[in-house]
N, C-alpha and C positions, 0 to 999 in steps of 0.2 A: 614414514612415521614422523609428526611433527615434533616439533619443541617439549610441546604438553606431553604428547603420549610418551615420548622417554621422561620426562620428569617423573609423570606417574609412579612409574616404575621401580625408581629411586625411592621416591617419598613414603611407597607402602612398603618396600624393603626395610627402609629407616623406623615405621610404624611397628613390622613384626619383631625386630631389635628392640624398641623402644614404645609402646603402645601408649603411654603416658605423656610423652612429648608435647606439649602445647600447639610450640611452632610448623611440627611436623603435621599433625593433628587439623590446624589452619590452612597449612598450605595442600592437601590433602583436598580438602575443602574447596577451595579456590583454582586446585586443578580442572577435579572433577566436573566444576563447574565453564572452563575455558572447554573442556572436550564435550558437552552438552551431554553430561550422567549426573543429568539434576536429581535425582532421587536421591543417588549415593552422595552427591555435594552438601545436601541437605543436611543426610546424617551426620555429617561429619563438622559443618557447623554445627550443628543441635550437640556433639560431643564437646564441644569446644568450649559451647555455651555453658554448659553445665558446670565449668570451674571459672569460665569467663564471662559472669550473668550479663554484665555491664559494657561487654565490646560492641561498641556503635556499631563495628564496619562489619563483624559478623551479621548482626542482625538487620543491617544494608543489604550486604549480600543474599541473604535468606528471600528478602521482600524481593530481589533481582529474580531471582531465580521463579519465584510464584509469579512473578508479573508475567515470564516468558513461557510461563506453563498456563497465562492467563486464567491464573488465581485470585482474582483483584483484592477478595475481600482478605485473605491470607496476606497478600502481599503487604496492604496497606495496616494490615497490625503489626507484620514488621516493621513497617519503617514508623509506626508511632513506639516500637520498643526502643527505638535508634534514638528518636527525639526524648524519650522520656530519661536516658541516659548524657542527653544533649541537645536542650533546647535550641542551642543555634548551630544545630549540625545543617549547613547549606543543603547537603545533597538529600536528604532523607526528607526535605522541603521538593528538592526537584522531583525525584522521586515519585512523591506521593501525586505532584502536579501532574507527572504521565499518566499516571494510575487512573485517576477522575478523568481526565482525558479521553482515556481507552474507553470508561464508562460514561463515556458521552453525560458527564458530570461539571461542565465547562466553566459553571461560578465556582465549583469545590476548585478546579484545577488553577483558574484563573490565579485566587487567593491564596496556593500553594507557590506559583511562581512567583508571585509578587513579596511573596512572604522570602522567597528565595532571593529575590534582586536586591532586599531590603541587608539581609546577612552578606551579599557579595557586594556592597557599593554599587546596586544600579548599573554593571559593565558585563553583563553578558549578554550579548546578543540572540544566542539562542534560547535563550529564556524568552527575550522580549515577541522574539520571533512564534514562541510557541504561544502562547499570550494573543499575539495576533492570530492563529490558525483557529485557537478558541473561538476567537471573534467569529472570525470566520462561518465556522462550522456553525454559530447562533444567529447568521445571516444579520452580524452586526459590523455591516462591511466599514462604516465610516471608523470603529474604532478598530478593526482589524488594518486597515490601510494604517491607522497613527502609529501601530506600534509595529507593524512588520518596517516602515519608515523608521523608525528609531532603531531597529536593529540592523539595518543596512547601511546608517551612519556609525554603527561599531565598528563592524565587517561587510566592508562593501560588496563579496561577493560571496553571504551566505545563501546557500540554497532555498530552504526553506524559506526563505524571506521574498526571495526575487521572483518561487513560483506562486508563490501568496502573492504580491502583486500583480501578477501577469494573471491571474488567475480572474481576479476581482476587477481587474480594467475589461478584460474580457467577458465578464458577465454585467458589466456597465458600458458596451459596444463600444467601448473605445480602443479600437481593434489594433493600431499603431503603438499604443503605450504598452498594451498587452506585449507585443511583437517584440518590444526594445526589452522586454524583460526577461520573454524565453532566450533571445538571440545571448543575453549576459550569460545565461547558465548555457548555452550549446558552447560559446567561447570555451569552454572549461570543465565541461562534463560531456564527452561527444558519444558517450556509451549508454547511455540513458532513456529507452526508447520513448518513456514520457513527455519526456521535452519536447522530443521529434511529430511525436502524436500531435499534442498540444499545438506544436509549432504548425502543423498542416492544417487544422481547425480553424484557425489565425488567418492560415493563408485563404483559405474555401472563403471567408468571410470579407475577405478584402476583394476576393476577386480574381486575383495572382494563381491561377491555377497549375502555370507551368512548377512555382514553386511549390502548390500545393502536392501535388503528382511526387515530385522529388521527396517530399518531409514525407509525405507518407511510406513511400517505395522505401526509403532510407528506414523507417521502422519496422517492416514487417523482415525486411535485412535480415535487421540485429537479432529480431524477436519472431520467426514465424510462427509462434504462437499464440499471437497478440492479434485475437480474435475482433474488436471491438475494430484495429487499422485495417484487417484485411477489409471488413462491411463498409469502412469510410472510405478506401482506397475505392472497391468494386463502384460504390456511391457516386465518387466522382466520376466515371466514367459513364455512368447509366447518368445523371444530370448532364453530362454535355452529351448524349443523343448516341451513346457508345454501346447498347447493350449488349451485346455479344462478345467484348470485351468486361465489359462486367462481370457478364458468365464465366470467363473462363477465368479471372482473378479469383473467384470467389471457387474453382474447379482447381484451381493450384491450393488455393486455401484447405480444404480439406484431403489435401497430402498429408500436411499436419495438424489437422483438426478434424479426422474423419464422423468422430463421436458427437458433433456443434449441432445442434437441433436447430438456430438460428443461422446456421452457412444455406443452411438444406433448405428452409423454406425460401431464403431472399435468392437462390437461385430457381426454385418453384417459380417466384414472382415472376422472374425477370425472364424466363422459359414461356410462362402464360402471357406474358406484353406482348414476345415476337411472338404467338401464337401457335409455339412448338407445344401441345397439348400433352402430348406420352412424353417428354422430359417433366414436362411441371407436374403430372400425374406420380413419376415414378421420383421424383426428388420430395415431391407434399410428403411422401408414403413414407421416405425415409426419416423426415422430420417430425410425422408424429409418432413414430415408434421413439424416438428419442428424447422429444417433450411436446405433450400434447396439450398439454394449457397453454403453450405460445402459440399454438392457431388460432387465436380469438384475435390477435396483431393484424390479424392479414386479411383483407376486404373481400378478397378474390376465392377466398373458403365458403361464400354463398354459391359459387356455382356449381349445379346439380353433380358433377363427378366427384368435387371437392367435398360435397354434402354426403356422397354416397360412402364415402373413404373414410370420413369421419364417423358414419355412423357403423361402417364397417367394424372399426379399430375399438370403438366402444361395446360393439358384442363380444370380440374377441378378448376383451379386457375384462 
């Protein structure tokens, strides 16, 4: 039992003695809310509220709590209850900046952070940082590079900032700068199977395969999960002339991803290249029982067995 869940404990003890307590009543609130029983968090702001119309950090919290229940439109009339209580409440600015954010709202969110850096003296980084991933996401790379720049002259080694530029050197091939940016965050986050993905991507492109092999191998590690490394891992091996090695990466893959509609057909393919006909027949079969609109991907679904399979699956269906 953690911290919270004995606080709890205590705090509703303290509430049945005393059910009028303010502080109890908040802190109640603010538990509820650390052991993720948003509904009952809720209430219990909403009690708090009712003698404390005017507490910013209650009505903070409330917009927290709908954000993580991805309530946007809830959320974001909390945090203008917060501002209406306190025009220059910083965080009810940050806030509302994620909010527009998540709603792919990029000018709304933009103008929230900005509005926030303006109350904090221009010195947090991850603001500036998040400001740039705006950019970003509006494929307005030249001002997402200025500002994720500015936030890495705060804190030179904020994350967000350093995969925003690796990211962006990397969709403008300049595969070396990209490289020097994942390697900052692998320095310093070595658990992260993104960076390692990303990091292999990097490699494939430079050429450097031996490395490539390793970033990948090292992701699927951490994460055999990580559906998207196992296909780029198998990838590499079928690109340098491996197939059957592919097969079988992609045959370890669904140890733990038996259910993947996309493991099943790119081992179909890679079955029908070396011309084993009854594997790519009986892996097709298993792929479109699992998702049958990703056959339309694969070229190799005009040939009359692959034709026959498909229309099978479509009477049956």
């Amino acid at each position: 039992m953690g911290k919270y869940e004995i606080s709890i404990d205590y705090f509703e003890k303290a509430h049945e003695y005393d059910n009028t307590d303010l502080d109890t009543i908040y802190e109640i609130a603010f538990t509820y809310e650390k052991i993720d029983r948003d509904d009952e968090s809720i209430t219990f702001y909403k009690m708090y509220l009712e003698e404390e119309p005017f507490s910013k950090e209650a009505w903070l919290e409330i917009g927290v709590i709908y954000f993580k229940k991805s309530e946007y439109k809830k959320a974001l009339e909390s945090y203008d209850f917060a501002i209406t209580n306190d025009e220059n409440y910083s965080d009810a600015y940050f806030n509302k900046g994620n909010t527009f954010a998540e709603m792919e709202k990029f000018d709304e969110a933009i103008k929230m952070y900005k509005h926030f850096l303006k109350l904090e003296k221009n010195e947090n980084s991850v603001a500036y940082s998040y400001i740039g991933s705006c950019y970003k996401d509006m494929k307005d790379f030249k001002n997402a590079e200025k500002y994720y720049k500015i936030s890495l002259k705060i804190e030179g080694d904020l994350e967000e900032a350093l995969f925003g530029m690796a990211y962006i050197k990397f969709l403008k091939s300049k595969f070396l700068e990209s490289l020097f940016y994942i390697k900052r965050i692998i320095n310093f986050n070595k658990k992260d199977t993104r960076f390692y993905f990303f990091l292999g991507k990097i490699y494939i492109e430079l050429k450097i395969f031996e490395e490539a092999f390793m970033s990948l191998k090292k992701t699927i590690k951490l994460d055999p999960y990580y559906v998207e490394a196992w296909l780029e891992y198998s990838n590499l091996f079928y690109e340098n002339g491996q197939v059957f090695n592919a097969i079988n990466v992609l045959k370890d893959a669904l140890c733990f991803n038996i259910k993947n509609a996309e493991i099943n057909y790119r081992i179909s393919e890679y079955f029908f290249i070396v011309k084993n006909e009854e594997e790519a027949y009986k892996f097709f079969e298993n792929a479109i029982a699992l998702n049958f609109k990703k056959h339309i991907n694969y070229s190799f679904k005009k040939k009359p067995y692959f034709k026959f399979l498909i229309s099978k699956y479509k009477k049956s269906n």
